[in-house]
C-alpha positions as CSV (number, residue, x, y, z in Angstrom):
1,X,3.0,18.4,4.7
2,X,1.0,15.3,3.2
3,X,-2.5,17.7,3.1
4,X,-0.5,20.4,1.5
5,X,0.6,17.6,-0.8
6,X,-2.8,16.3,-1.5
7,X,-3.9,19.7,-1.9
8,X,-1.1,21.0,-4.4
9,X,-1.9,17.6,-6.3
10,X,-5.7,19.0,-6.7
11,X,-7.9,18.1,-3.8
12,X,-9.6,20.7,-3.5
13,X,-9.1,22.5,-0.1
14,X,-12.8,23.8,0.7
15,X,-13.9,20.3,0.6
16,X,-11.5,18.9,2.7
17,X,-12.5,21.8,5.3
18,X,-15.8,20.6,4.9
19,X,-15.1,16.8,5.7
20,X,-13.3,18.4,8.5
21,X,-16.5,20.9,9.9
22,X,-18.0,17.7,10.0
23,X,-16.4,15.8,12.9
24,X,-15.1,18.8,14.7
25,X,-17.7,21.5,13.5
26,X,-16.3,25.3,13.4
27,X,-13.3,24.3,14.9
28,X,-10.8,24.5,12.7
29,X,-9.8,27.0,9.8
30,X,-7.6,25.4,6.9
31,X,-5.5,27.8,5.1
32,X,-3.5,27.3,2.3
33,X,-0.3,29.6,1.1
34,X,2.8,29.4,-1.1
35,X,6.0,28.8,0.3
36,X,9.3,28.1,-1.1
37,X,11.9,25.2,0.9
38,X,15.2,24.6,-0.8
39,X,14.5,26.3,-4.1
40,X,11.6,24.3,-4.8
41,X,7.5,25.7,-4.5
42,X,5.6,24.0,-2.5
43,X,2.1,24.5,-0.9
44,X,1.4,24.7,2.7
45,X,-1.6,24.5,4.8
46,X,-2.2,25.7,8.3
47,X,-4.5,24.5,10.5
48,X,-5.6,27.6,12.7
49,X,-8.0,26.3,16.0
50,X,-10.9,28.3,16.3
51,X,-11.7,27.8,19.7
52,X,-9.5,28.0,23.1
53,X,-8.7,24.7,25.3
54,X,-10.0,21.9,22.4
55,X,-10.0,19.0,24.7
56,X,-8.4,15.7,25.2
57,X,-10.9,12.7,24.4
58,X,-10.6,9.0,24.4
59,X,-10.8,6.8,21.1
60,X,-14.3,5.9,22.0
61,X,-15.1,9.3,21.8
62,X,-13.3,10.2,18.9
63,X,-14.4,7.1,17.4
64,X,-18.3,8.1,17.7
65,X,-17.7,11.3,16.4
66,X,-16.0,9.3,13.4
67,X,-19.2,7.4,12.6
68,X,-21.4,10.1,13.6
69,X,-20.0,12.5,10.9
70,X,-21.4,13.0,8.1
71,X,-18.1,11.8,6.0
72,X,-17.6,10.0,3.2
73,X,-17.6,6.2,3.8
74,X,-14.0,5.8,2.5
75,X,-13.0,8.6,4.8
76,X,-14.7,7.7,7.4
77,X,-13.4,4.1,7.4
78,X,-9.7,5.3,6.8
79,X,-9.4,7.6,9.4
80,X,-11.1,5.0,11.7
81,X,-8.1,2.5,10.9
82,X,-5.6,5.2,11.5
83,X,-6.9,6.1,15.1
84,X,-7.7,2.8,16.0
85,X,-4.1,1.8,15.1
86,X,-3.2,4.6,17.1
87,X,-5.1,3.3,20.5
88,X,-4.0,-0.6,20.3
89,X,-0.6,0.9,19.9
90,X,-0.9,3.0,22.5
91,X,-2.7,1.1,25.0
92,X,0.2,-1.7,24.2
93,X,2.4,0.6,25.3
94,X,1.0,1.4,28.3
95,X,-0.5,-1.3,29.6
96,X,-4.4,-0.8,29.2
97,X,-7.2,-1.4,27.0
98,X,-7.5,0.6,23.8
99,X,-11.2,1.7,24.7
100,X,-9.4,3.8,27.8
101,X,-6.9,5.5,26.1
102,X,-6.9,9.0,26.2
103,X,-5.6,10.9,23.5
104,X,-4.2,14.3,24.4
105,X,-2.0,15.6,21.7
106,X,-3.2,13.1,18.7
107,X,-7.3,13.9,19.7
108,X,-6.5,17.7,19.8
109,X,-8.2,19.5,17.1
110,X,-5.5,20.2,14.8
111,X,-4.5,16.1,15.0
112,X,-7.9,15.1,13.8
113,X,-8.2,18.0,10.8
114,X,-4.8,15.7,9.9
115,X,-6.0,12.3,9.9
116,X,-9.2,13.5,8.5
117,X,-7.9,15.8,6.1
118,X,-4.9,13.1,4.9
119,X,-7.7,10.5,4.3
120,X,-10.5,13.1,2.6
121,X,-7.3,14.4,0.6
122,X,-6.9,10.5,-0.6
123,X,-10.2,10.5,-1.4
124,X,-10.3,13.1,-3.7
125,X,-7.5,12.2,-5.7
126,X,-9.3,8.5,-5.8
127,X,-6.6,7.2,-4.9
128,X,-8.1,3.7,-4.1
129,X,-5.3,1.7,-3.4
130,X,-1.7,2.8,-1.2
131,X,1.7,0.8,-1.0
132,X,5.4,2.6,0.7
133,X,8.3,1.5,1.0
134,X,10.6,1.4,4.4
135,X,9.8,4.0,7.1
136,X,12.8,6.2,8.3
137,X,12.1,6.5,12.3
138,X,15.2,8.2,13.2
139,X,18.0,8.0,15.8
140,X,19.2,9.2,19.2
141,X,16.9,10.3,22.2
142,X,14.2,12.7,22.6
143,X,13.2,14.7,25.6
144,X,9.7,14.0,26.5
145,X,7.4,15.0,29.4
146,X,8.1,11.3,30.8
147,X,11.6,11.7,30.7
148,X,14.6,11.3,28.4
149,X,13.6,8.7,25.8
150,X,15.3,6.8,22.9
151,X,14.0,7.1,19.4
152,X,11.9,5.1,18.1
153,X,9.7,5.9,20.8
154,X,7.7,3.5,22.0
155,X,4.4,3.7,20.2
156,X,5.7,4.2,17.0
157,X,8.4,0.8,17.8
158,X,4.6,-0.6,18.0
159,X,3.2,0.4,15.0
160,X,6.1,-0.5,12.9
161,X,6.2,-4.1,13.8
162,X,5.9,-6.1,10.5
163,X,7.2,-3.2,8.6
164,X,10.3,-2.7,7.0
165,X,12.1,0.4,9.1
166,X,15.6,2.0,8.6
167,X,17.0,4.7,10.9
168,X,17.1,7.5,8.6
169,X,20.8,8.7,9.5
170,X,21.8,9.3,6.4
171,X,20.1,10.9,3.8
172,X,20.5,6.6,1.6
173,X,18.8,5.4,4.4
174,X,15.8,8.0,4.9
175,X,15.2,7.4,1.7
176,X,11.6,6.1,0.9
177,X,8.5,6.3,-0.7
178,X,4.6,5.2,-0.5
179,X,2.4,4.6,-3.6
180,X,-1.0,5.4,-3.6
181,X,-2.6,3.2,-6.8
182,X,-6.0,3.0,-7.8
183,X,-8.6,4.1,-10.3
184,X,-6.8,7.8,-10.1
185,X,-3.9,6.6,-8.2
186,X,-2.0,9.6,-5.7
187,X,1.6,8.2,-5.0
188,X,3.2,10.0,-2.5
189,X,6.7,9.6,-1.7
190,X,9.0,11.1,1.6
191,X,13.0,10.8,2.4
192,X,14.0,11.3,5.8
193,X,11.0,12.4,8.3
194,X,12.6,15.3,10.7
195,X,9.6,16.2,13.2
196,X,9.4,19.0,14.7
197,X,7.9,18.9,18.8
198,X,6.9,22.8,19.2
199,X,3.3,21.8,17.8
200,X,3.4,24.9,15.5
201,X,0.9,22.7,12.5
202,X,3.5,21.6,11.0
203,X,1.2,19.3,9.3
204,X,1.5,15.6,7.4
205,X,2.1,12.0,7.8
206,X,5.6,10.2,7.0
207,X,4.2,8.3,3.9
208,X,6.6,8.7,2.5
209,X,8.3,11.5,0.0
210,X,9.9,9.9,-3.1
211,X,12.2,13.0,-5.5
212,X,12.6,11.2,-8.4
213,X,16.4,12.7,-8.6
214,X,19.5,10.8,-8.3
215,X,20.4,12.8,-5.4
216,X,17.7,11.8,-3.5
217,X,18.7,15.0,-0.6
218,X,15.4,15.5,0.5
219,X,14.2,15.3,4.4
220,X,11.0,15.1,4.9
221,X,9.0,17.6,8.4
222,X,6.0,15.6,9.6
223,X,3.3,16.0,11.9
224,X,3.9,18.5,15.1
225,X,2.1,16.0,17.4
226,X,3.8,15.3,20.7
227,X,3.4,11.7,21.3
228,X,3.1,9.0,24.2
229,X,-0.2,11.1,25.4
230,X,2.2,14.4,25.8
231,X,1.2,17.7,26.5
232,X,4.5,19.3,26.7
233,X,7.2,19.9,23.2
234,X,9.9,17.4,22.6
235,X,12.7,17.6,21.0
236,X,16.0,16.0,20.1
237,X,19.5,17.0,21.8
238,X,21.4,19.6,19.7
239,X,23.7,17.2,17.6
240,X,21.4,14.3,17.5
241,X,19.1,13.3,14.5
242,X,16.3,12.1,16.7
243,X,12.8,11.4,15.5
244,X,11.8,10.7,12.1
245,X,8.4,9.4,12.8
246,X,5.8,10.1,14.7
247,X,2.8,7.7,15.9
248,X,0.4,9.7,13.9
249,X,2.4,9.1,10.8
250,X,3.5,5.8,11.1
251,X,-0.2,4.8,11.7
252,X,-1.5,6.4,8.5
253,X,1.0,4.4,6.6
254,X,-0.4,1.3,8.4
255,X,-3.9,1.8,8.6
256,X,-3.8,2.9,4.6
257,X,-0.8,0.8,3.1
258,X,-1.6,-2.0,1.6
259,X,2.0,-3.5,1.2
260,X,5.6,-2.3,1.0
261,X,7.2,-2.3,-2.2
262,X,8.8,0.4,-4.5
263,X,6.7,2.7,-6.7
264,X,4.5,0.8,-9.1
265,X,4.1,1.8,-12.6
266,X,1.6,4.4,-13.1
267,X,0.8,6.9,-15.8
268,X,1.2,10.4,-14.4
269,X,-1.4,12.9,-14.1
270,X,-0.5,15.3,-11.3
271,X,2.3,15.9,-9.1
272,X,1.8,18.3,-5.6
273,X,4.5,19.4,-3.3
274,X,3.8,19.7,0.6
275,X,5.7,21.9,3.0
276,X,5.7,22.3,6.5
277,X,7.3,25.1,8.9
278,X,11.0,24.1,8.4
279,X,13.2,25.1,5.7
280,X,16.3,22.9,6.4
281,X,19.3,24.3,4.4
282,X,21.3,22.4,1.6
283,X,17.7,20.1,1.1
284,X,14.2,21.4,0.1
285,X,11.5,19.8,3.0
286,X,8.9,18.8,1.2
287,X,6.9,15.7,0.2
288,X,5.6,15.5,-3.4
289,X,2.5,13.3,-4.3
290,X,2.5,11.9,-7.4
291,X,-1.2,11.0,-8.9
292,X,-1.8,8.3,-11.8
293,X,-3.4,5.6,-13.1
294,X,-2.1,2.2,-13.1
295,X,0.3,0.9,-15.6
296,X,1.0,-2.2,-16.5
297,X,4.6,-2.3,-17.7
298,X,7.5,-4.7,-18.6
299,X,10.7,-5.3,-16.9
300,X,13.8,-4.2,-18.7
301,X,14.2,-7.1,-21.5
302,X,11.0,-8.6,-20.9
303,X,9.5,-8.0,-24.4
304,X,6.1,-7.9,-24.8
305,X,4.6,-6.1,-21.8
306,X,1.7,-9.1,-21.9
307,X,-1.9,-8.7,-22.3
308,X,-4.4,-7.2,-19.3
309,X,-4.3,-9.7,-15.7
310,X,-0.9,-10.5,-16.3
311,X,1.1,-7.9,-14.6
312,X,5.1,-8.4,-14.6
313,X,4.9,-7.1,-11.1
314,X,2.8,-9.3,-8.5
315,X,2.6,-10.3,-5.1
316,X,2.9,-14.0,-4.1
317,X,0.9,-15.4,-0.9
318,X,1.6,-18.2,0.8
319,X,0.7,-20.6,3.6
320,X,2.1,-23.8,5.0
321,X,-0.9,-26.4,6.1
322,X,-0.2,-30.0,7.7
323,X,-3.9,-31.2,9.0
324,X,-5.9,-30.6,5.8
325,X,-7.9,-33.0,3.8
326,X,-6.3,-33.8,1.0
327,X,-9.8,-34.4,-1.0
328,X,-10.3,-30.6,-0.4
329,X,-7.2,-29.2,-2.0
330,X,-8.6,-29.1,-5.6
331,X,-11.1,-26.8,-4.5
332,X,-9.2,-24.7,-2.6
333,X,-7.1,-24.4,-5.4
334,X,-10.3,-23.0,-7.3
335,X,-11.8,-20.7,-4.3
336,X,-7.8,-18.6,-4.8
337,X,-8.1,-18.5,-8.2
338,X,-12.5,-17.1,-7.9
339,X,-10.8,-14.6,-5.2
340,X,-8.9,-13.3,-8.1
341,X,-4.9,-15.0,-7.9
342,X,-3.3,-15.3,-11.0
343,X,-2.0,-18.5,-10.8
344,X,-1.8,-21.4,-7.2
345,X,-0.3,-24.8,-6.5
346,X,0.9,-26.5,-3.8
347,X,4.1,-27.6,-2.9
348,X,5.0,-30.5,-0.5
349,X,7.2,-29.7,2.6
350,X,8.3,-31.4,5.7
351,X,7.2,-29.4,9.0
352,X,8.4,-29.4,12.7
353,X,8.3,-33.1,14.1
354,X,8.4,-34.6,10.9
355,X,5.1,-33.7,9.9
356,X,4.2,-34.4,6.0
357,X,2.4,-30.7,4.9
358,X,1.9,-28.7,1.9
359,X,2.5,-24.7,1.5
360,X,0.2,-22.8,-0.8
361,X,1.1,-20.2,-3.2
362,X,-0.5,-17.6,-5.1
363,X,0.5,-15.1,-6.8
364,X,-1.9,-12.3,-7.3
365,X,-1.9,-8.3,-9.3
366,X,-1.0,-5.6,-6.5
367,X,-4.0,-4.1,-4.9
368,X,-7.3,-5.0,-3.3
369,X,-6.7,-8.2,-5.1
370,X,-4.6,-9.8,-2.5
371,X,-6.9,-9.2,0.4
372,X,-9.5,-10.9,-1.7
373,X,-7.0,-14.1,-1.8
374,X,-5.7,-13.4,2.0
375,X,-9.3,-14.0,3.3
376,X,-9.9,-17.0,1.0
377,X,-7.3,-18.6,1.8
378,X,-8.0,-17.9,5.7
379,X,-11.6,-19.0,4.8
380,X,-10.5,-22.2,3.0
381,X,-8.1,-23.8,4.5
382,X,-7.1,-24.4,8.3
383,X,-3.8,-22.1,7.9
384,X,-3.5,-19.3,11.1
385,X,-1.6,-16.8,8.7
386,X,-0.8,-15.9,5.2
387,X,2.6,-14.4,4.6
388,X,3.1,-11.9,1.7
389,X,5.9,-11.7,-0.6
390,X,6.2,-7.9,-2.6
391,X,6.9,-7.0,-5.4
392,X,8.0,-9.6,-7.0
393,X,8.6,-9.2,-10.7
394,X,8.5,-11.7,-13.6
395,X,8.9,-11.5,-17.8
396,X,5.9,-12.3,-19.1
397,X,5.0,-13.3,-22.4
398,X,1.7,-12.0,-24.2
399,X,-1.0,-14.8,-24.9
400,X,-3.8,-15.0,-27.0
401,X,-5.9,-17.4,-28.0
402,X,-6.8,-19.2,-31.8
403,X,-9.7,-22.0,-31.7
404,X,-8.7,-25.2,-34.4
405,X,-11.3,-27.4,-35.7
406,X,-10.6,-31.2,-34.3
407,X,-13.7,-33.5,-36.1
408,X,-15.8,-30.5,-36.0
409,X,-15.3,-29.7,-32.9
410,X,-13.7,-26.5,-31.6
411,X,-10.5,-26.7,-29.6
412,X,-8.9,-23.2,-28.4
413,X,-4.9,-23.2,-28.6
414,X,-3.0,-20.8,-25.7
415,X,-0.6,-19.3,-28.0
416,X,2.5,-17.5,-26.0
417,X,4.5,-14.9,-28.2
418,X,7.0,-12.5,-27.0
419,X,5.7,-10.2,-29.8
420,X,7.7,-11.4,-33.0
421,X,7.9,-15.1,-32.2
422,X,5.8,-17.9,-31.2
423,X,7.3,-19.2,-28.1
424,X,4.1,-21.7,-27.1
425,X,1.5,-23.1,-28.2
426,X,-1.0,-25.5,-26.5
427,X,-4.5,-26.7,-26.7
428,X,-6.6,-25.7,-23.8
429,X,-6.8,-29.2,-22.3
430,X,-10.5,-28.0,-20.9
431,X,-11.8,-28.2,-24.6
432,X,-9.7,-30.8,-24.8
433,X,-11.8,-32.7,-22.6
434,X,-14.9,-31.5,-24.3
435,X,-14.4,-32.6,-27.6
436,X,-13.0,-36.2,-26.2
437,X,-16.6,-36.4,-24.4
438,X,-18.2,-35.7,-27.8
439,X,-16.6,-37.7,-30.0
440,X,-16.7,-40.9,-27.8
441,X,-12.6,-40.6,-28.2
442,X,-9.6,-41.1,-25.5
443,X,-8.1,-37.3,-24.5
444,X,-4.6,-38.6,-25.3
445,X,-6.4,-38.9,-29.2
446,X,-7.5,-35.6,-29.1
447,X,-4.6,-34.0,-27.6
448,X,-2.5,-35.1,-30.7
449,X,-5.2,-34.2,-32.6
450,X,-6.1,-30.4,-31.8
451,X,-1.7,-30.3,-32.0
452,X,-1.2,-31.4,-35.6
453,X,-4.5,-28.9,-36.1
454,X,-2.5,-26.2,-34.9
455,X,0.6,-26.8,-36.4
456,X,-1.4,-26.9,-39.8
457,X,-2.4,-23.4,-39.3
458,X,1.1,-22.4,-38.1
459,X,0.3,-22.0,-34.6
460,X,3.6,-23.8,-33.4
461,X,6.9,-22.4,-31.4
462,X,9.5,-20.5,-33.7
463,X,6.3,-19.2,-36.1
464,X,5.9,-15.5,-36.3
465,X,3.5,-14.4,-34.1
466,X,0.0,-13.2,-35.2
């Protein structure tokens, strides 16, 4: 459903077959048709094996064909994630390594033209940077070739750790929606995730359809994969909603998710409508992608929308240290900000045992961005983990910047403004500095200096702003 998606949004079909012919070569056959599911159009593609008995293979296998391929590297590196998130989920689950697990269903031909396809599809659409939002996994028990089973089952319980989950009972709860933003960013959205076990190519990951409609009644058909290294169908008891989410879907949105957070804003170029085999009545089955470029737009009564690296909707990192140097703060302070953080400071705490610590923040734009600052801070200081706060959304004011003459030397003044009004204005205390150095003159002289200057020129709060 999410390569029909992808393909209805504009990746172009014969190239994703070709990114496909090159890990599994003449294998597969993608084939794309027009189908309709609850009134609304939608594309759907088949994947049609071209060859009897495909066989089961381990992720080393898979993996070598993988790097082998001659793929894309952004491809290539995605769909890596995704199965490797796949085998440390699964061998968790079971007990062994991930280097000796076998995948039957998932390694099948028509599993890897998905992972592959999904993450070629991405690529296409240069969609360089994914968030989503909660992942419906679904309800009840499923009957599996190990026996009755509850839902989530087990491997997808394992993927989804750290990641916000709902049931999906209800069609409120199901609802959700992943983001894909970059330099042409694809967002694709999904509601509630009902997969179907009689692995008829029912094709697409749960990340995650989002109808912009304030009905929100759509369910979303994933991948056909049977899971837990199954051979045989499962399905749910008749009355029961059972399984949202499969372990191939929940690792795409892992392995290719940056963050969870609701849709960013985005200026739309393309929109593309999956479908898979079911037609549920009373609620069209589809995922729509949405494809865009970033947006950088203000909250509801937050004037100005602000000038370019100052985002009204951020993330905010942070880290609590207790066996630190203090002498080393100030440049770890500067390494976040080089990484790319918008702003960082340090606040003082109290930790377990009445240890004396401090917890670093930064707040950084969503995107690549903030695994820049993750590993910095990781690099920099002696902190085990980074915890991540998103979205978070602020009012920003728009700055610019007007340089005053203090004793012939230049001074620039930060001037805030909220697009009529001057709400601040300050001298950059940097130049500040500076000029002190130069004209042999205490800072605190300056200071009051470069103010007056800008006051002169009516660079003060309550002036209209330039």
């Amino acid at each position: 459903m999410l390569l029909g998606a992808l393909v209805d949004a504009g990746a172009d079909l014969g190239r994703i077959q070709a990114a496909v012919d090159a890990v599994v070569p003449g294998s597969v056959r993608l084939t794309r048709t027009e189908v309709a599911r609850g009134g609304q159009r939608a594309t759907k593609v088949d994947v049609e094996p071209l060859v009897d008995d495909p066989p089961h293979r381990r992720w080393t296998t898979i993996r070598t064909m993988l790097e082998q391929a001659a793929l894309d590297d952004v491809t290539r590196e995605r769909a890596l994630a995704a199965f490797a998130r796949l085998a440390e989920a699964e061998g968790h689950v079971h007990g062994t390594s991930p280097e000796d697990v076998h995948f039957h269903e998932v390694g099948a031909l028509d599993s890897i033209a998905d992972v592959v396809g999904v993450c070629e599809g991405l690529r296409l659409l240069d969609a360089g940077e994914i968030t989503a939002t909660a992942i419906a996994l679904g309800e009840g028990r499923i009957r599996a070739a190990h026996g009755d089973i509850p839902v989530p089952v087990p491997a997808v319980a394992q993927l989804a750790l750290g990641w916000p989950v709902v049931s999906g009972a209800s069609t409120a709860a199901g609802h959700g929606h992943s983001h894909a933003h970059g330099p042409g960013h694809a967002h694709d959205h999904d509601h509630d995730h009902d997969h179907d076990h009689d692995h008829d190519h029912d094709h697409g990951a749960p990340t995650h359809q989002h109808e912009h409609t304030h009905a929100h009644e759509h369910e979303h058909e994933g991948t056909a994969h049977s899971h837990e290294h199954l051979d045989a169908a499962t399905s749910a008891p008749a009355g029961q909603i059972g399984e949202l989410a499969t372990p191939t879907g929940v690792a795409l949105v892992r392995a290719l998710a940056s963050a969870a957070g609701p849709m960013p804003a985005m200026t739309l170029a393309a929109v593309g409508v999956g479908a898979g085999t079911k037609d549920l009545p009373g609620r069209p089955n589809v995922v729509r992608v949405l494809v865009g470029e970033a947006a950088s737009v203000p909250l509801p009564g937050a004037g100005a929308a602000g000038v370019p690296g100052t985002p009204a909707e951020v993330v905010q990192l942070e880290a609590n240290v207790d066996d630190l140097d203090p002498r080393l703060w100030p440049g770890v302070l500067a390494r976040v900000l080089e990484a790319g953080a918008l702003d960082a400071w340090l606040s003082p705490i109290l930790m377990k045992k009445g240890r004396p610590a401090h917890t670093l923040h930064a707040l950084c734009p969503i995107g690549a961005v903030t695994d820049a600052v993750s590993t910095a801070i990781l690099a920099h200081t002696t902190t085990l983990g980074v915890r991540q706060h998103a979205p978070l959304h602020r009012r920003v004011l728009e700055r610019t910047w007007h340089e005053v003459d203090v004793d012939g030397q230049g001074v620039r003044i930060k001037i805030a403004h909220d697009g009529t009004t001057v709400r601040q204005a300050t001298p950059e205390f940097d130049d500040v500095a500076a000029a002190a150095a130069a004209l042999g003159l205490p800072e605190r002289v300056v200071l009051d200096r470069a103010r007056r200057a800008a006051q002169e020129s009516g660079l003060e709060p309550g002036a209209p702003a330039r």
